[in-house]
Each structure stands twice: as structure tokens, then as C-alpha cells.
C-alpha positions in Angstrom: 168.7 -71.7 122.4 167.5 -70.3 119.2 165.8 -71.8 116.4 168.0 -72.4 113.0 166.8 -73.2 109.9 166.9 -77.2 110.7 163.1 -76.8 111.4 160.4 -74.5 110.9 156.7 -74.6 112.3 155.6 -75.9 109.1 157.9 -78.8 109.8 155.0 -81.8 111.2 157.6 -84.4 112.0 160.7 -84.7 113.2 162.2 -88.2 113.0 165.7 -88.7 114.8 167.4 -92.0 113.2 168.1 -92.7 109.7 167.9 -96.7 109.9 165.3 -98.3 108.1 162.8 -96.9 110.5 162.8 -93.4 110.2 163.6 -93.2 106.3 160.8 -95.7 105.6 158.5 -93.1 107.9 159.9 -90.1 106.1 159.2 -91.9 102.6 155.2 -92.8 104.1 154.8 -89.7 105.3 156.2 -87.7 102.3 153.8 -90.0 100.0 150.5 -88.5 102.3 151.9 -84.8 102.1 153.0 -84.5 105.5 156.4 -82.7 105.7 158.7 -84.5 107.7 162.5 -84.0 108.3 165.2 -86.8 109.1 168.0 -86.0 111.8 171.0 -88.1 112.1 173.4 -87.7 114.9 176.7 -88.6 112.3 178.6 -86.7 109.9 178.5 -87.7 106.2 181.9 -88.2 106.1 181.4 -90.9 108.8 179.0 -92.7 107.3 180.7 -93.0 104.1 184.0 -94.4 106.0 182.0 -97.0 108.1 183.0 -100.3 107.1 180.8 -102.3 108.7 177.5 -103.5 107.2 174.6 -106.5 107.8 171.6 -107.8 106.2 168.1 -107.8 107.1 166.0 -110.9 106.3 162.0 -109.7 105.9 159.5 -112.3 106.1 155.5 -111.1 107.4 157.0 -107.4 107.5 158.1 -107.7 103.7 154.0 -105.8 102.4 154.8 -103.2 105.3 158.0 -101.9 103.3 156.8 -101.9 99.9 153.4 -100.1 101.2 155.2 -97.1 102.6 157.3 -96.4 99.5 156.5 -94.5 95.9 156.3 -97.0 92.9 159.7 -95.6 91.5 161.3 -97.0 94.5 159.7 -100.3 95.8 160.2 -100.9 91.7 164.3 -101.0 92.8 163.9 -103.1 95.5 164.9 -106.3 94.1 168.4 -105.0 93.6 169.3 -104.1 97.4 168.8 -107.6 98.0 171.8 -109.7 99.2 171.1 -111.7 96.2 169.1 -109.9 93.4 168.7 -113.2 91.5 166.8 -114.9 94.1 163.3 -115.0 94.1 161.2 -116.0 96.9 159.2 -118.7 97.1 156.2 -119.7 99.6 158.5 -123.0 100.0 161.4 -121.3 101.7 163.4 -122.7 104.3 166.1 -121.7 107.2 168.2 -124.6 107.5 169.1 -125.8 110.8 172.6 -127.8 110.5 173.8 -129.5 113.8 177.3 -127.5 114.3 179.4 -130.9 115.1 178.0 -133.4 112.5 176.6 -131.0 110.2 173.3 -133.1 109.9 170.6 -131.0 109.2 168.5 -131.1 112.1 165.6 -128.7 111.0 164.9 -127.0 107.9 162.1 -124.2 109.3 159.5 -122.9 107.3 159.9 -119.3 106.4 157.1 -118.5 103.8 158.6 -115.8 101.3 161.6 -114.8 102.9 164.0 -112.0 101.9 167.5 -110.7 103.1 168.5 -107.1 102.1 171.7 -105.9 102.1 171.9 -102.8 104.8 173.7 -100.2 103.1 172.2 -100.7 99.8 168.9 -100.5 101.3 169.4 -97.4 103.4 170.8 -95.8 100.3 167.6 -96.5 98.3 165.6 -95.1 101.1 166.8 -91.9 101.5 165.8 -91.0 98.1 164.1 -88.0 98.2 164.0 -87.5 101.7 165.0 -84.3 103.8 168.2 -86.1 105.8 170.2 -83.4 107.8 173.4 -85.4 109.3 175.9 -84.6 112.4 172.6 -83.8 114.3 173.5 -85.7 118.0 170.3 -84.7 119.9 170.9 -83.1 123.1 167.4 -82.3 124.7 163.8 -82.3 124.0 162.1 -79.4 124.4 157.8 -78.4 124.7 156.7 -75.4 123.4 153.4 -74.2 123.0 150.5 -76.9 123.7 151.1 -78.1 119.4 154.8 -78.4 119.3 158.1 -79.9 120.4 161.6 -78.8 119.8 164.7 -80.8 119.4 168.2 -79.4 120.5 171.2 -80.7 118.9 175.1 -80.8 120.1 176.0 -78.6 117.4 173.9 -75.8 118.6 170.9 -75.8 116.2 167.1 -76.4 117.1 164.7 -78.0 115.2 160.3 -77.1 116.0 157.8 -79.9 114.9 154.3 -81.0 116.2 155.6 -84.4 116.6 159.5 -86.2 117.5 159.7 -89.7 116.6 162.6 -91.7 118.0 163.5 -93.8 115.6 167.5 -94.2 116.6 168.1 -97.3 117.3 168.9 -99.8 120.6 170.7 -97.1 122.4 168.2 -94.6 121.5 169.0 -91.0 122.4 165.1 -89.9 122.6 164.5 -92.6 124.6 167.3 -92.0 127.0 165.9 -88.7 127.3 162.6 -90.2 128.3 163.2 -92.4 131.1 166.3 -91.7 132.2 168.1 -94.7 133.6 165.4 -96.9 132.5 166.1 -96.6 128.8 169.0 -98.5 128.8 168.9 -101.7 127.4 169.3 -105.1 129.4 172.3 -107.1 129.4 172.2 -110.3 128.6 174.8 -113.2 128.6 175.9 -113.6 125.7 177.9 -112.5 123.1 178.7 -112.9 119.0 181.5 -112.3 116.8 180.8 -111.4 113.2 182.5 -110.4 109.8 181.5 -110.4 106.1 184.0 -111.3 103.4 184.4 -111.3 99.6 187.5 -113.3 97.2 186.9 -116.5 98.7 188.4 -118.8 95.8 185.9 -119.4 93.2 185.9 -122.8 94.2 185.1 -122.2 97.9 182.5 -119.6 97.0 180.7 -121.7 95.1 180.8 -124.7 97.8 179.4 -122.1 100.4 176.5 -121.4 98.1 175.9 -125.1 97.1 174.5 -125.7 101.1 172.0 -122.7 100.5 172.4 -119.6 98.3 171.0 -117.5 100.7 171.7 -118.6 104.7 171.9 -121.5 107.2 171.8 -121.8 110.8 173.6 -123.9 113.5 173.2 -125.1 117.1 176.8 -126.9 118.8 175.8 -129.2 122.0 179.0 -126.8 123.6 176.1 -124.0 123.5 176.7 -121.7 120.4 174.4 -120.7 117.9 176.2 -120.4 114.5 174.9 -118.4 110.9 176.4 -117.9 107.9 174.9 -116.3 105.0 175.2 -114.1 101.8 176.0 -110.6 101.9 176.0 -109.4 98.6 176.1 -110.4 95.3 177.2 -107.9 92.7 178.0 -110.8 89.6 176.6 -113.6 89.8 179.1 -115.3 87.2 181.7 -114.1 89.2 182.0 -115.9 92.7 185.2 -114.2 93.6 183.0 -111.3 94.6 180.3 -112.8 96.2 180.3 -111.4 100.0 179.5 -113.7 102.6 178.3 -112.9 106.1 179.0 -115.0 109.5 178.8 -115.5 112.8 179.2 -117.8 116.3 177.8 -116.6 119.1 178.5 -118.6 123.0 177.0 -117.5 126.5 179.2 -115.0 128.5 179.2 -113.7 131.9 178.5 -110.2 132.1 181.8 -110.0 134.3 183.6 -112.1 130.9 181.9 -109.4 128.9 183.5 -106.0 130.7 186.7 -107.6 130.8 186.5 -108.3 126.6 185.0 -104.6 126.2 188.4 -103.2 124.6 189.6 -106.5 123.0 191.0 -105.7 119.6 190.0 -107.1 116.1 192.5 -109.5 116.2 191.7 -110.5 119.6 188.1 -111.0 118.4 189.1 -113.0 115.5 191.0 -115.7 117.7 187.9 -115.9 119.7 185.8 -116.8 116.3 188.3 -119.1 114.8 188.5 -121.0 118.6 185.3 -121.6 118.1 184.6 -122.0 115.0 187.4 -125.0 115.0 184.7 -126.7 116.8 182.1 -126.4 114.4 181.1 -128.1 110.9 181.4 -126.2 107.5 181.2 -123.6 106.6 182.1 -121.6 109.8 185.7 -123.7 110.0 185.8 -122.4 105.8 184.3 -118.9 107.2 186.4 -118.2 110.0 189.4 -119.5 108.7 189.4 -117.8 105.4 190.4 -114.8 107.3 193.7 -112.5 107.4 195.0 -111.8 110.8 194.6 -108.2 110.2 190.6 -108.8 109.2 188.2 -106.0 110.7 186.1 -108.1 113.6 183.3 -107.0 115.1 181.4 -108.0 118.1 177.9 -108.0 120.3 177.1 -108.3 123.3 173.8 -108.9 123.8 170.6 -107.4 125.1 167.4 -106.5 125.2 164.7 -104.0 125.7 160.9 -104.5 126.2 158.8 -101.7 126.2 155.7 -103.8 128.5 158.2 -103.8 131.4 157.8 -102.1 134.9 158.8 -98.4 134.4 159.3 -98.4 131.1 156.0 -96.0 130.5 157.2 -92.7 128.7 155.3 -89.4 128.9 154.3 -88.8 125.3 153.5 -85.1 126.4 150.1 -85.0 124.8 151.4 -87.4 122.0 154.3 -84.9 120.8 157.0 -87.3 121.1 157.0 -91.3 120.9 159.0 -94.0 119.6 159.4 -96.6 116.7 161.6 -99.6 115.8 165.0 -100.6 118.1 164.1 -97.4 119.8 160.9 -98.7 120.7 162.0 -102.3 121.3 165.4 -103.6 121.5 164.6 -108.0 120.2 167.6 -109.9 120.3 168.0 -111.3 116.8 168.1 -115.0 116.3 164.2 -115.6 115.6 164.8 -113.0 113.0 162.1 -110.8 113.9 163.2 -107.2 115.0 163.0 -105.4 111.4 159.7 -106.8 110.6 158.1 -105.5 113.8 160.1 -102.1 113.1 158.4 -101.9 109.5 155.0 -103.1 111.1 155.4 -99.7 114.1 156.2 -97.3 110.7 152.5 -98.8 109.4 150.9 -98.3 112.4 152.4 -94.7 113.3 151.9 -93.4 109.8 148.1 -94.3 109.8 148.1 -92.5 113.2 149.9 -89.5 111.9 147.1 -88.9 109.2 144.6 -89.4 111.8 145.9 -86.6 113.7 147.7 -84.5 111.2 146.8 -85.4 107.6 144.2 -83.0 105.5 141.4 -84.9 106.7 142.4 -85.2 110.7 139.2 -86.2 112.5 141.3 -87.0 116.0 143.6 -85.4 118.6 147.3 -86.2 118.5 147.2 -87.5 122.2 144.5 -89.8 121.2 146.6 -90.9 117.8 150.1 -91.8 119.6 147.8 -93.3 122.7 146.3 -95.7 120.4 149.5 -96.2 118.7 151.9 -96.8 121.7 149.1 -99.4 122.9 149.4 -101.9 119.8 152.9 -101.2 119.4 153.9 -102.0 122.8 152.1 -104.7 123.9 152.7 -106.3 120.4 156.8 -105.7 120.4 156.8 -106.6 123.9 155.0 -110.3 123.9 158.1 -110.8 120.9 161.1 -109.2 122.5 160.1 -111.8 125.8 160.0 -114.7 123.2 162.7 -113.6 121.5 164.8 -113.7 124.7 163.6 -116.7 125.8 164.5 -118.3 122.3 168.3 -116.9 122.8 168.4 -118.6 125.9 166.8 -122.3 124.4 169.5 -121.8 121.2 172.3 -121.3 123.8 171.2 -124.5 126.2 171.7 -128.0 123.8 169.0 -129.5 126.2 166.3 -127.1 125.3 167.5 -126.2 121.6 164.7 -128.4 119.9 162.1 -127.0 122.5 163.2 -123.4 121.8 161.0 -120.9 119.7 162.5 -120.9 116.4 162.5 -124.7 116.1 158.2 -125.0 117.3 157.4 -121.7 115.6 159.3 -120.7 112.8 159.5 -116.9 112.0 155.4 -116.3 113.0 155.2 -113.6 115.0 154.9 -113.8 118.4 
């Protein structure tokens, strides 16, 4: 396969992924002079059609994403947030509601805690960056004893001197690593989420009075519950306010294959059955909703990079991986971004080591020391993690779970 013009030699880094992983990575790099090109496996025209967005909340990762970015950018932060008129405080709270009574069992101490809007932030952070799109890696590639060449579907070759994965649970570069071992684990349980906006003014405001930015729930029937803001583009206009929400329940793995091609609507019955059973706001939430409202679903898993056979060749530190790719943490301890941003700190700092003006070590040596941290770090949290989906999902162990004697610390 030849060589186009997505790459040259004097490309250093080639990140696949454009998440918050490998932009934030391309923005580091570009800041220490290190050239650096993004691939992304969809078209443009299908990420501007794709409806469905999240939040992140940041907590301990929060210094991690304003350290990698130029002034001009970490300056515009504040408005990717779901709320831009929240500020956080050291005082911040996740409240824990009990999803039959709707006592408030727990309100968890967060430290400064902030929730960004996914799409706003992604937009900020490929500012500036060298983003190619439609590039669906095919196959990895090792040239000469300094480089590494990615293929892509459409033909076209890119050369580096280092591939970071950076795409996500179901990564493609990891896939290509280990084979059958990349794929994630399958765990029993699934969600069903939405966000919406032109809730009456009335009922917007009533979802915000029980916490402007998000709550969670535990039902003794064994489903987790969240609700939370989206976005807020006026804030003197709560017919526009965006709200995010979502039950999750356990599920056989057998349940789960036979609901693989349910339909939105069919999803929706399944959140408002449940949600029926719950306190406010999910019954407001879930019942808010058209018939015809886009659903969407998850069926859990995970991905630890400590386990058995889950070593990948980094071929002399040419190719290694970052964020979901790296470590695939299920989500309800809220910790999966921060550890993301924390591997872009870590592998940047490596990167110069090895590649920067002033390299004083080999690249092996560089990802070797990187992949050590990283993995033994993300893989004591994606075990907790797990364990803490379980405990949220069992009403005898809820109050024994993670989340409720730790908080948000890292594992």
C-alpha cells in the first residue's frame, strides 16, 4: 500500500480517536513542538448529523485538562460547561436520593466538581489541531526500526514514529493488538438514556431546584438512577435548559442479545416501566417524553488492562494506548475521563522524553515507563469501578459500595 499525503516522516505522532483523549494529546503535543496528526474513522458529515451527546463531570483530572491546552483555549473553557454559570466550589456535593422515598440518603463529597457538555467540548478541542476524518484504521504496520505506519479503509497510509490509540472502548488499535483479547467484558447490566430540552418553564425550574447540576439514585428493586443538566444556553430561559437522564437495572447477558435490536420506542417503554417505580425527577424525566423520542441504550462492560493476556507488544514503544482504549471503567463512580486526561499527562511527558528537542531517553524506555503507571493505575480503578456497579445494583450492599465510603478519590 502506498503512502498518501495523510502522513509524512516528519509526522512524530499519529493519534487514532478524536474524543477528548487524543485532541487533548494533539493540543499538548502541539504546545511542545511535536507534530502530531489526528485520525478519525467517521466522515464529517456524520459527525455533524449525530444526535446523540453526554457530559463529562471532571473532578481530580480537572488541572490535567487545562495543563495540556494554550491559554487562548483553557480561557473558553467555562463555556463548554453544562452550566457556564456554575462555579465550583471545594463544598460540592453528589446527592444520593433513595429512588422510592426520595430521602436523601448521601450527599458525597466531590471537591470542585465540573460537568462538560461533550460536543461543546470536543468542538473547543479541535481548535488548531490537524483532524483528518473518514480514516477507519485497517492495519498497523512497522517499518524501519523508528517508524510505524497506519493503513486506513479508504486506501491511504499514514508514517509516524509513534501510533497512539486513543479510540475509544471498542478501540480499533487495540483490537489490532491482541486480537480476541481486546474486546471488552460483558457485564450484566444495562442503561437507558436521553437528554431533553422545552420542559415547561415550570417543570425546568423544579428539576433544577433539587440540584442545578446532578443527582443520583439507588431503588431497593436494584437500579441505579441519574439525572442531570445537559446544557444551558439562557439561563433566564428554562424552556431551553437540556437535561440528561438515566435508569440503569441488572440484565442477563442472554436478556441483553435478545434486546440488541429493540427500537427507540421499545427502549423508551423500558425507561418509563421503570422509571414509574422511581421518585422525581426520573417519573418527570421519563415521562416528559414523546413516543417518537430518540432512546438510547448501554449495555455494560469493562476492560482492565492488569488482566491475564492483556499485555500488548508496544514494538519498541511505536504504538501504545491512552484513555477508553487503554481502559474501558464502567461509569457510575464517575472516574473514566479523569484517568483518560491523567494517561494524556503522563504520555506527553514521555513523548518529550523520547522525542522532544531535548530527548535524553529511548522511545522503548518512554512508553515502557508509561504503560507501567498507566496500567497498573487504570487497572486497580476499572476493578473498583466494577465492583461499585455491582454494590449500586444489589440494595443490600449499596451503602457498602465504593461511591458511598469513597467518594470520587481515585482508586
Amino acid at each position: 500500500m502506498g503512502t498518501s499525503n495523510s502522513g509524512s516522516q516528519s509526522t512524530q505522532v499519529l493519534i487514532i480517536g478524536s474524543g477528548p483523549t487524543g485532541l487533548l494529546l494533539a493540543q499538548g503535543l502541539k504546545k511542545s513542538g511535536i507534530k502530531a496528526i489526528v485520525f478519525e474513522r467517521y466522515d464529517e458529515d456524520k459527525i455533524a448529523s449525530y444526535s446523540r451527546d453526554w457530559n463529562f463531570g471532571l473532578h481530580w483530572g480537572h488541572d490535567s485538562l487545562v495543563a495540556m491546552l494554550p491559554s487562548e483555549l483553557a480561557d473558553k473553557l467555562k463555556d463548554t460547561q453544562t452550566d457556564p454559570t456554575l462555579e465550583p466550589h471545594d463544598d460540592d456535593t453528589l446527592p444520593f436520593k433513595h429512588g422510592e422515598t426520595g430521602d436523601i440518603i448521601l450527599r458525597i463529597p466531590t471537591g470542585k466538581f465540573i460537568r462538560y457538555t461533550r460536543s461543546k467540548l470536543l468542538n473547543l478541542l479541535k481548535q488548531g489541531i490537524d483532524l483528518r476524518c473518514g480514516k477507519e484504521l485497517t492495519n498497523i504496520r512497522y517499518g524501519d526500526a523508528r517508524s510505524v505506519i497506519a493503513e486506513f479503509g479508504d486506501g491511504t497510509a499514514a508514517t509516524g514514529q509513534l501510533l497512539v490509540g486513543a479510540d475509544g472502548t471498542r478501540s480499533a488499535v487495540r483490537k489490532l493488538l491482541l486480537g480476541p483479547k481486546a474486546e471488552p467484558r460483558r457485564l450484566p447490566y444495562t442503561a437507558v438514556w436521553t437528554q431533553k430540552t422545552g420542559f415547561s418553564r415550570e417543570q425546568a425550574i423544579q428539576l433544577r431546584q433539587w440540584n442545578p447540576q446532578h443527582m443520583a439514585g439507588v431503588h431497593p428493586a436494584g437500579m441505579f438512577m441519574f439525572h442531570g443538566m445537559q446544557d444551558v444556553p439562557d439561563l433566564e430561559d428554562p424552556t431551553q435548559w437540556k437535561y440528561f437522564f438515566y435508569i440503569s437495572w441488572p440484565s442477563s447477558i442472554e436478556w441483553q442479545d435478545s434486546a440488541k435490536d429493540f427500537t427507540s420506542e421499545q427502549w423508551l417503554a423500558e425507561g418509563r416501566k421503570r422509571a414509574s417505580m422511581c421518585c422525581d425527577p426520573w417519573p418527570i424525566d421519563f415521562g416528559s417524553l414523546a413516543d417518537d423520542h430518540p432512546m438510547w441504550h448501554i449495555f455494560m462492560s469493562d476492560w482492565d488492562p492488569s488482566a491475564e493476556g492483556c499485555k500488548w507488544d508496544t514494538h519498541d514503544g511505536r504504538v501504545t494506548l491512552a484513555g477508553d482504549a487503554a481502559h474501558s471503567i464502567t461509569f457510575q463512580r464517575g472516574q473514566g475521563l479523569n484517568h483518560s486526561l491523567q494517561d494524556v499527562v503522563n504520555l506527553w511527558k514521555e513523548i518529550i522524553a523520547c522525542l522532544g528537542p531535548n530527548a535524553y531517553c529511548t522511545q522503548a524506555d518512554a512508553i515502557a515507563r508509561y504503560e507501567e503507571e498507566m496500567v497498573a493505575r487504570t487497572g486497580a480503578e476499572t476493578k473498583m469501578c466494577t465492583m461499585n456497579t455491582h454494590m449500586l445494583h444489589d440494595w443490600s450492599k449499596v451503602q457498602q459500595s465504593p461511591v458511598f465510603k469513597r467518594g470520587v478519590a481515585r482508586a
